[in-house]
C-alpha positions as CSV (number, residue, x, y, z in Angstrom):
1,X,0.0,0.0,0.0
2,X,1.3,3.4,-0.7
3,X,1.9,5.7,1.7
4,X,0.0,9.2,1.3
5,X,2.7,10.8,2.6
6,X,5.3,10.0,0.1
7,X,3.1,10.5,-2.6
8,X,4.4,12.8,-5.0
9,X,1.3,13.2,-6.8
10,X,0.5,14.9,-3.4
11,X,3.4,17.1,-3.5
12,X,1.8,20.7,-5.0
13,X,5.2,22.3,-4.6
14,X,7.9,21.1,-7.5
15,X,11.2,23.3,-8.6
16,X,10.6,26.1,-11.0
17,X,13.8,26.9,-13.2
18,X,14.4,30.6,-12.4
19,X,16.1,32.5,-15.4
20,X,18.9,35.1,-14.2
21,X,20.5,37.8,-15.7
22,X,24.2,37.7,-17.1
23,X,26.2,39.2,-13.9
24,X,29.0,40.6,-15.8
25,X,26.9,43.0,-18.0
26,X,25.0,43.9,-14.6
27,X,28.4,45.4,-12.9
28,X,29.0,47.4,-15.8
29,X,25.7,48.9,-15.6
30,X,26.3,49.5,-11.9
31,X,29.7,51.1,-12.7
32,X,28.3,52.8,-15.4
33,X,25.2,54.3,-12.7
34,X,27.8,55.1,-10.6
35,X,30.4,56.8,-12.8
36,X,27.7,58.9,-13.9
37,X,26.2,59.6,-10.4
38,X,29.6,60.6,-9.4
39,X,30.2,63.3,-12.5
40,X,26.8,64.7,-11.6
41,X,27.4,65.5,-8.4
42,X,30.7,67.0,-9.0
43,X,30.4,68.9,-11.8
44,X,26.8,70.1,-10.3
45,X,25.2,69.2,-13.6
46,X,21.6,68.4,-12.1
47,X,20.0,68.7,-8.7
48,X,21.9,66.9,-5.9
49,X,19.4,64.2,-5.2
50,X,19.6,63.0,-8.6
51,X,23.3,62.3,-8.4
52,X,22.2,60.2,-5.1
53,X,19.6,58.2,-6.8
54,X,22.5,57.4,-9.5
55,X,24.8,56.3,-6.7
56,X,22.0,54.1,-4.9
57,X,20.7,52.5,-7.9
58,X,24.2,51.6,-8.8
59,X,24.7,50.3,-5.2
60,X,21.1,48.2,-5.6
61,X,22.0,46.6,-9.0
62,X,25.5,45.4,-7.2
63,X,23.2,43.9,-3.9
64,X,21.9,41.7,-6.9
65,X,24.5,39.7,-8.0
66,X,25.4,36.0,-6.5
67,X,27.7,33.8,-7.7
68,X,27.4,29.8,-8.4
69,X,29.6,27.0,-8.5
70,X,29.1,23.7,-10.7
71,X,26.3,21.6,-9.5
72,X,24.8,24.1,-7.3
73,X,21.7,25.8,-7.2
74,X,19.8,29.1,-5.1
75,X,16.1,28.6,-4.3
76,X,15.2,32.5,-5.0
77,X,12.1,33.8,-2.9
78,X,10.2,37.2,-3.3
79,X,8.7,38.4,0.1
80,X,8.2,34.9,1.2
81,X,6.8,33.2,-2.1
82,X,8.9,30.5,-4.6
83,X,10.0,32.4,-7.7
84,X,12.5,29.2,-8.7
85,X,15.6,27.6,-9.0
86,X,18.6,29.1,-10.5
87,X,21.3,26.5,-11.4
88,X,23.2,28.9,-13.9
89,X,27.1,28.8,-13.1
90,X,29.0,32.0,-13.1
91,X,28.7,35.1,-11.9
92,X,24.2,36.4,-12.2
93,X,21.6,38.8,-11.4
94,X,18.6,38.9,-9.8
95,X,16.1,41.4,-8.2
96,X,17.8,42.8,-5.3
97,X,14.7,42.4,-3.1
98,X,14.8,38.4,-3.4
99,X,16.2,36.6,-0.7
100,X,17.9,33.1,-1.7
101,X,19.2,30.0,-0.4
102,X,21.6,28.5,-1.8
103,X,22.0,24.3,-2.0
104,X,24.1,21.7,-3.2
105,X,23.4,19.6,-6.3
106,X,26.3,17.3,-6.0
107,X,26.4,13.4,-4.9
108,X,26.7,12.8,-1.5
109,X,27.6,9.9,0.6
110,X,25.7,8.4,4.0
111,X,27.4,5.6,5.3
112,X,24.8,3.9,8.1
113,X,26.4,2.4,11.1
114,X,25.9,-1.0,11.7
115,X,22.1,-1.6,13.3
116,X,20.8,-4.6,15.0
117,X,17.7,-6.0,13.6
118,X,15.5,-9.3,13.2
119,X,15.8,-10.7,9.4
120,X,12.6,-13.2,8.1
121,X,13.6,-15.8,10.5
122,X,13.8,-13.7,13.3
123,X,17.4,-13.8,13.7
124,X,19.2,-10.6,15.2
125,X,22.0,-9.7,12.6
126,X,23.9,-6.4,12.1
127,X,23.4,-4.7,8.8
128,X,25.0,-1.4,7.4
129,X,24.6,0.2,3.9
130,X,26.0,3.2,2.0
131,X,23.7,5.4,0.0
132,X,25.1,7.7,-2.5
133,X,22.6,10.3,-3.1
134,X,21.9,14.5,-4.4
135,X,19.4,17.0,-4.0
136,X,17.5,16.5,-7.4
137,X,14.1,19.0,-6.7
138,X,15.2,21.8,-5.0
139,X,11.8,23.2,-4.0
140,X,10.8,19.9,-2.2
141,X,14.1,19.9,-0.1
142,X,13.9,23.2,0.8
143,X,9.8,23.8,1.5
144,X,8.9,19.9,1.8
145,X,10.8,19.1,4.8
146,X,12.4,21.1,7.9
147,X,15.9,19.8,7.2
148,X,16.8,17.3,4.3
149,X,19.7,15.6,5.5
150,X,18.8,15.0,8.5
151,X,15.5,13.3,7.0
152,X,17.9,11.1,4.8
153,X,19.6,10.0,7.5
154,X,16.4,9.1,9.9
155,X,14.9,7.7,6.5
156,X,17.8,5.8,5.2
157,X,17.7,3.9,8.0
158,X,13.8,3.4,8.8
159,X,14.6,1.4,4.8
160,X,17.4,-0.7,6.5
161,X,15.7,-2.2,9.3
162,X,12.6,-2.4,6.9
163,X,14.5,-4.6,4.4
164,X,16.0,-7.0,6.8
165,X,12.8,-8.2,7.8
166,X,12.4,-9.0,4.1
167,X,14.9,-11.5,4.0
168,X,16.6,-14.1,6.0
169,X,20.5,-14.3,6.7
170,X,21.1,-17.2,5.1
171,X,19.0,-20.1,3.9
172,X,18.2,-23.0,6.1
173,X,16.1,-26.0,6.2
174,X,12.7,-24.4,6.1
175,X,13.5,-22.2,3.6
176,X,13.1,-22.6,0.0
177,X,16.7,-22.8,-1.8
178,X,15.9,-20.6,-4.4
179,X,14.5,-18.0,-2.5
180,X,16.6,-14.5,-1.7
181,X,18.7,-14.0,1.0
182,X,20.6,-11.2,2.5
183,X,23.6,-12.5,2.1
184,X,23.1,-14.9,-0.9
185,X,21.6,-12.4,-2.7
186,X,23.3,-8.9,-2.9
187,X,22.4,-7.6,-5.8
188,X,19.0,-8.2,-5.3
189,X,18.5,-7.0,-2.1
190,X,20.7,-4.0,-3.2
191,X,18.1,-3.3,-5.8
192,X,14.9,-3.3,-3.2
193,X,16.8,-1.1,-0.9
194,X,17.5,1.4,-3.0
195,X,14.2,1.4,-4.8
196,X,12.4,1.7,-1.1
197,X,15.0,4.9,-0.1
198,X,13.8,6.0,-3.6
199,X,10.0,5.8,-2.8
200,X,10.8,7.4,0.8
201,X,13.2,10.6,-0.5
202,X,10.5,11.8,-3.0
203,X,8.8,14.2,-0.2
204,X,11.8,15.2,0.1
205,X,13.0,15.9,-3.9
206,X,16.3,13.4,-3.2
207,X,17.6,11.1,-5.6
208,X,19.1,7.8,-4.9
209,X,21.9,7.1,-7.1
210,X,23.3,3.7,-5.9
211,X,22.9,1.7,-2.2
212,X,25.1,-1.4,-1.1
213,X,25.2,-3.2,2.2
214,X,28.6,-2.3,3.9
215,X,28.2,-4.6,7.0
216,X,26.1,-7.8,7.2
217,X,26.9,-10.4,10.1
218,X,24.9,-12.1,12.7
219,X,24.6,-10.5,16.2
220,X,27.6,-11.2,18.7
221,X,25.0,-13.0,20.9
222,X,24.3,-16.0,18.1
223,X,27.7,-16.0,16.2
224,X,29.0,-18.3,17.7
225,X,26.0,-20.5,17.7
226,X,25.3,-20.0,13.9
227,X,29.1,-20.7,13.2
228,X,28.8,-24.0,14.3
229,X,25.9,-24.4,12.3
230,X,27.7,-23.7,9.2
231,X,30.4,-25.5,10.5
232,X,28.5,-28.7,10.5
233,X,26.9,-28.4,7.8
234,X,30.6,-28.5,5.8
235,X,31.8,-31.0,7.3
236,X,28.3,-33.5,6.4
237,X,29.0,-32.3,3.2
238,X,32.5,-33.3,3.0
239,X,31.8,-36.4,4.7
240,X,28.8,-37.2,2.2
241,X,31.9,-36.5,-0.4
242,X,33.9,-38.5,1.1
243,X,32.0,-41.2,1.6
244,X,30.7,-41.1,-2.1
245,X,34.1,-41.3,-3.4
246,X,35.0,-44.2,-1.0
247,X,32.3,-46.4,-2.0
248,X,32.9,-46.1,-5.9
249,X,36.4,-46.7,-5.1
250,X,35.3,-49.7,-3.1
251,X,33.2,-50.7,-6.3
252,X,36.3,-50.4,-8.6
253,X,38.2,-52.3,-6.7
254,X,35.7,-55.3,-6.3
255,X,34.8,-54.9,-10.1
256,X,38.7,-55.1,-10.8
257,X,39.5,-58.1,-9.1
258,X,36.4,-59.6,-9.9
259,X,37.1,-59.1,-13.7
260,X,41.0,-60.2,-13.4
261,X,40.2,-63.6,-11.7
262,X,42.6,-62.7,-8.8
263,X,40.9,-63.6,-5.6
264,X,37.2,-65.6,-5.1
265,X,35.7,-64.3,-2.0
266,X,32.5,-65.4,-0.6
267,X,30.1,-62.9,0.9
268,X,31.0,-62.6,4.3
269,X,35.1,-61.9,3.3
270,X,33.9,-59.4,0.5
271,X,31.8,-57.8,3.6
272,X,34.9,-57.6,5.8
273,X,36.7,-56.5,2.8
274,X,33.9,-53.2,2.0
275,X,34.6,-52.7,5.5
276,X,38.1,-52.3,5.7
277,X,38.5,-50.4,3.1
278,X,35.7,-48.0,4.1
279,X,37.2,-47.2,7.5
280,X,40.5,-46.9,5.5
281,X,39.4,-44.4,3.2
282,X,37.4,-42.6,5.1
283,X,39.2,-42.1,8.5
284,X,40.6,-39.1,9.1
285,X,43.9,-40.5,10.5
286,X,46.3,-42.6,8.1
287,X,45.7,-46.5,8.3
288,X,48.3,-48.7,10.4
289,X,48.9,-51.9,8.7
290,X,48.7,-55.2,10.1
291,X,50.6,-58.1,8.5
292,X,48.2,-61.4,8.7
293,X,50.7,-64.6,8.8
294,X,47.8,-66.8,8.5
295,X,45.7,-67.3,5.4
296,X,42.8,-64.9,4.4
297,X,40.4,-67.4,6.2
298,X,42.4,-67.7,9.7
């Protein structure tokens, strides 16, 4: 379900693009103003207050300029209402009697620390992430929400703790193989994190730009507990392994002898025989011989 909150259809403010005046030419018309305000007052050619007037409309075109860097924007406001967004580098002009804020546009990083949360299973693991992430609407960062970073941040991780109970750690016996896991399946789970922060930063006009899990581990009071798990569950697969190979080398062996004529044993001595060789070739210490003095039947 989606949350009315986030939805930008709900949103009535979006960032107008605001369209400034060259700066440059403006300080030469301020110059010019006061050049001439200057000669007027000197040389007395006109009434005294005009002479002023020169000199403070030269000094109010100069109050209008503002200068921006690469990737970084000004939300201009007249007397308390949105007038837009300039994102012009260089030196510009505006109206003098706008106020603006200026606001970065580049990529920014948020690195969560690790949080403790439950996954599917109910499992406490830590999980961390890093977000990269910029400012992409202006107008909703600035008049959507009190303070945009700090909503990231609080967001961000709300979206964390939300995705690990999404998934489990790792799969296990009651789970299906194939399905997702949060370590298993990184990419995946990369993708549904940083579509979620996606669908949460829109109130807020941020952008998403890529999100990884940085830290991913069980909790310090089940580590040890879940390493042993894994633990045995290697070494029943080796031992299946070994086992397997063991009783096809067994096989071999039977079939070879079998085929070459060189022994005739009855069932019980090709039982002891299986057996023998399968505690040979599957112990995990080397075999000590034993020389028999008697025949194969004493």
């Amino acid at each position: 379900m989606t949350n009315p909150a986030l939805d930008v259809h709900r949103l009535e403010r979006t960032e107008a693009r605001y369209h400034s005046l060259n700066g440059y030419s403006m300080v030469l018309a301020a110059v010019a103003l006061l050049a001439l305000g200057g000669f007027v007052l000197v040389r007395q050619l006109a009434p005294v207050y005009v002479g002023i007037l020169l000199v403070l409309a030269s000094a109010a075109l100069l109050s209008g300029l503002y200068m921006l860097q690469p990737n970084e924007g000004i939300v201009l406001t007249l007397f308390g209402k949105y007038q837009g967004t300039d994102r012009s580098e260089g030196l510009r002009w505006t109206n003098p009697f706008q106020s603006g804020r200026k606001i970065s546009l580049r990529a920014r990083n948020l690195h969560t620390p690790a949080l403790k949360v439950n996954d599917k299973r109910g499992n406490p693991v830590e999980i961390g992430a890093a977000v990269v992430w910029r400012v992409q609407d202006t107008a909703r960062a600035v008049f959507e929400i009190d303070d945009y970073t700090r909503f990231v941040s609080i967001q961000a991780e709300a979206a964390i703790r939300h995705l690990a109970t999404q998934y489990a750690y790792d799969t296990g016996e009651d789970l299906d193989p194939d399905e997702t896991t949060l370590r298993a399946g990184l990419d995946t789970v990369a993708d549904a994190l940083k579509n979620e922060l996606n669908h949460r930063f829109v109130s807020a006009g941020v952008e998403v730009l890529d999100a990884k899990l940085t830290h991913l581990a069980y909790a310090p009071e089940i580590a040890q507990v879940m390493l042993r798990r894994q633990q045995a569950t290697a070494i029943v697969s080796a031992r299946h392994q070994i086992v397997a190979g063991a009783v096809g080398m067994v096989e071999a062996a039977l079939k070879g002898l079998s085929e070459r004529n060189l022994l005739t044993l009855d069932d019980e001595r090709k039982a002891s025989m299986v057996s023998n060789l399968l505690v040979v070739l599957c112990s995990d210490n080397d075999a000590q011989p034993v020389i028999n003095t008697g025949t194969l039947y004493t």
